[in-house]
C-alpha positions as CSV (number, residue, x, y, z in Angstrom):
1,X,93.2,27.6,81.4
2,X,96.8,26.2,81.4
3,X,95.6,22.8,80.5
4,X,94.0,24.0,77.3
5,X,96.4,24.1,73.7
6,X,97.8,27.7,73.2
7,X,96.1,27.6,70.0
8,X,92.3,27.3,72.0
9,X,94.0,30.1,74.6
10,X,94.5,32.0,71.8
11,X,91.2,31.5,70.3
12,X,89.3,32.4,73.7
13,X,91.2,35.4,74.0
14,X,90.2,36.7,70.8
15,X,86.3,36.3,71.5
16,X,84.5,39.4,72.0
17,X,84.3,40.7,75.3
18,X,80.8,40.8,77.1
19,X,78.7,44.5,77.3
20,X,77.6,46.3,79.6
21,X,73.6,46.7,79.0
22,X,72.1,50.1,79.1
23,X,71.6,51.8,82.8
24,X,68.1,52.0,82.0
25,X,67.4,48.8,81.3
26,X,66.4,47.7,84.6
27,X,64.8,50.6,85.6
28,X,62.3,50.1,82.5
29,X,62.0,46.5,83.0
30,X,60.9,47.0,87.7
31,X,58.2,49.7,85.6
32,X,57.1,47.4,83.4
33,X,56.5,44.4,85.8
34,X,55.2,47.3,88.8
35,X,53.2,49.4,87.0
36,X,49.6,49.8,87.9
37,X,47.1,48.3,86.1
38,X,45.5,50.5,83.4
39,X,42.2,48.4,83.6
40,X,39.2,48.8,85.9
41,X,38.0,46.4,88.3
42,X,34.8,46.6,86.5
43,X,36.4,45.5,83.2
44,X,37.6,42.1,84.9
45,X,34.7,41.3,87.0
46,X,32.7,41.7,83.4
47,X,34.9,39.6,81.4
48,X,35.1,36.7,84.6
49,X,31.0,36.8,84.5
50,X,31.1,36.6,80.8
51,X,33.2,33.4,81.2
52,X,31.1,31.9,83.8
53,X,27.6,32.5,81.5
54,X,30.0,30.9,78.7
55,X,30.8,28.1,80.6
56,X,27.5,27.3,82.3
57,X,25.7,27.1,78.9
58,X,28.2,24.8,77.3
59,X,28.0,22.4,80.7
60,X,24.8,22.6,82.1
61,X,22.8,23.8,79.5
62,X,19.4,22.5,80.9
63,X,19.6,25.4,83.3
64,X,19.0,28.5,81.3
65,X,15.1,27.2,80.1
66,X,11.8,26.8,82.3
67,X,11.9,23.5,83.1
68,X,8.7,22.8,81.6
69,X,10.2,24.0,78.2
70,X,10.8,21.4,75.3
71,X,13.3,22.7,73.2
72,X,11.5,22.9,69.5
73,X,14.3,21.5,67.5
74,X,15.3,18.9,69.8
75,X,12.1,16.5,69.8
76,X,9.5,15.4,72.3
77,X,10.9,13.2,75.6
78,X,10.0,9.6,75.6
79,X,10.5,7.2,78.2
80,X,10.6,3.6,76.8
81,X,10.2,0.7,79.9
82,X,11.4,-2.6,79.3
83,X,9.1,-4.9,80.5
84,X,9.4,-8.7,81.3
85,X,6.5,-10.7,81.0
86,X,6.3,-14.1,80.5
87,X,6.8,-14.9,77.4
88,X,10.2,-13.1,78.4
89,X,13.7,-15.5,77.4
90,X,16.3,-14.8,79.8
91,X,19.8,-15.7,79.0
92,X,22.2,-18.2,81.1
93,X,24.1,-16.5,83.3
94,X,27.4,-16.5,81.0
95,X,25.4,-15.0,78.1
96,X,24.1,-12.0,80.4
97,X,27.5,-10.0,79.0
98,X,26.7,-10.7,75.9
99,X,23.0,-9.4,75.9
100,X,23.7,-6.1,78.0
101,X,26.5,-5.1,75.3
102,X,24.1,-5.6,72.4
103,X,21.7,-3.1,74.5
104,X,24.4,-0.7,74.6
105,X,25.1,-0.7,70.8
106,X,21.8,-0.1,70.2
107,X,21.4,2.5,72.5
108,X,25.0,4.1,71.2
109,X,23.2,3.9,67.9
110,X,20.4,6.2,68.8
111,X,23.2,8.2,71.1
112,X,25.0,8.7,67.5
113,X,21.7,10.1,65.9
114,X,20.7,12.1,68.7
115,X,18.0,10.4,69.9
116,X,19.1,9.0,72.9
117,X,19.3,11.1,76.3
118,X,19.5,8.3,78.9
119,X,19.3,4.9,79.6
120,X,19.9,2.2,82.5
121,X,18.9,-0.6,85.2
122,X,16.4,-0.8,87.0
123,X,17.5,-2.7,90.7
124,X,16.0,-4.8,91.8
125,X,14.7,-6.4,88.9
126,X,10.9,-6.4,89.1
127,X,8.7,-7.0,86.0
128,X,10.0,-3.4,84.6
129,X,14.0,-4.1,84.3
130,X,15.4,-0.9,82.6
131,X,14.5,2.5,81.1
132,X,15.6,4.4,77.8
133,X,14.8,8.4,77.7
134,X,14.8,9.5,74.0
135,X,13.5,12.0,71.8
136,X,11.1,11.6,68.8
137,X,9.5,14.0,66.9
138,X,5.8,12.8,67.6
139,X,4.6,9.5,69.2
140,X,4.5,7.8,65.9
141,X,8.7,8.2,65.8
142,X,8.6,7.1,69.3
143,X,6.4,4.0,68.7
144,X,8.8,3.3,65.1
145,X,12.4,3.5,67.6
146,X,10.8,1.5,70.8
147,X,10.3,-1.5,67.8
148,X,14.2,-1.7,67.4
149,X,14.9,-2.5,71.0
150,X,16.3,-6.1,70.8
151,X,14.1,-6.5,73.7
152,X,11.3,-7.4,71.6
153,X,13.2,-9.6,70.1
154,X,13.9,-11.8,73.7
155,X,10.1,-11.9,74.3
156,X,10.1,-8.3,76.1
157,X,7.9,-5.5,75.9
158,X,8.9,-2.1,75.3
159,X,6.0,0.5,76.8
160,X,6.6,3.9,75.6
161,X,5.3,6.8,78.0
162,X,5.5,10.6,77.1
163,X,8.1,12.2,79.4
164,X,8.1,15.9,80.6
165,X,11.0,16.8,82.6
């Protein structure tokens, strides 16, 4: 510290000098840390179960019903199949895109409202090209959200079946 000003030497040798803690200290702090759980193995075992039912119902919820069940405030299953006949217009090949994303708005509409569980493709294209699974109160609320499909509007046909999973 001979490099430092004797005014800083001064000042470090004024600073309070560091303590000792208590003897105890560490004896209280290996207890602490050591000391046998209070707990049960029973009481973690319940909680780690209670967790896993927690966390099955939020992800897989499908599980914990018959599977012949319909939930009552979630609708009936519908199947809607797009059909191709031919009166059906299909686009040039650079307008494909274009067509397939205004399928998915319409399907991320019904997605938004709850109505929609699944959609998609069908390979290799045959006269029936894709599938929606929704839910609709009765067949009447079926029939009403098959008639918004722009399908219909490219000369398709949209047949909707009753779906029990």
């Amino acid at each position: 510290m001979t490099d430092l000003p004797d005014d800083i030497q001064l000042a470090f040798a004024e600073l309070p000098r560091e303590r000792q803690p208590d003897p105890a200290l560490e004896e209280r702090v290996v207890r602490a840390v050591f000391a046998p759980r209070r707990r049960r193995w029973w009481v973690g075992a319940a909680l780690t179960a209670a967790a896993a039912a927690l966390m099955l119902m939020v992800v897989r919820p499908q599980l914990l019903r018959h599977p012949w069940a319909v939930p009552a405030d979630a609708g009936n299953q519908y199947v809607l199949l797009l059909e191709q006949g031919s009166e059906y217009r299909w686009p040039p090949a650079s307008g494909m895109p274009q067509r397939e994303h205004e399928y998915a708005l319409w399907a991320d509409s019904l997605a938004r409202l709850g109505k929609l569980d699944r959609g998609g493709k069908l390979l290799p294209r045959g006269e029936i090209s894709g599938l929606f699974i929704i839910r609709a109160a009765d067949d009447a609320d079926a029939a009403r959200i098959a008639a918004t499909c722009p399908h219909i509007k490219y000369g398709g046909r949209v047949e909707v079946k009753r779906f029990v999973d």
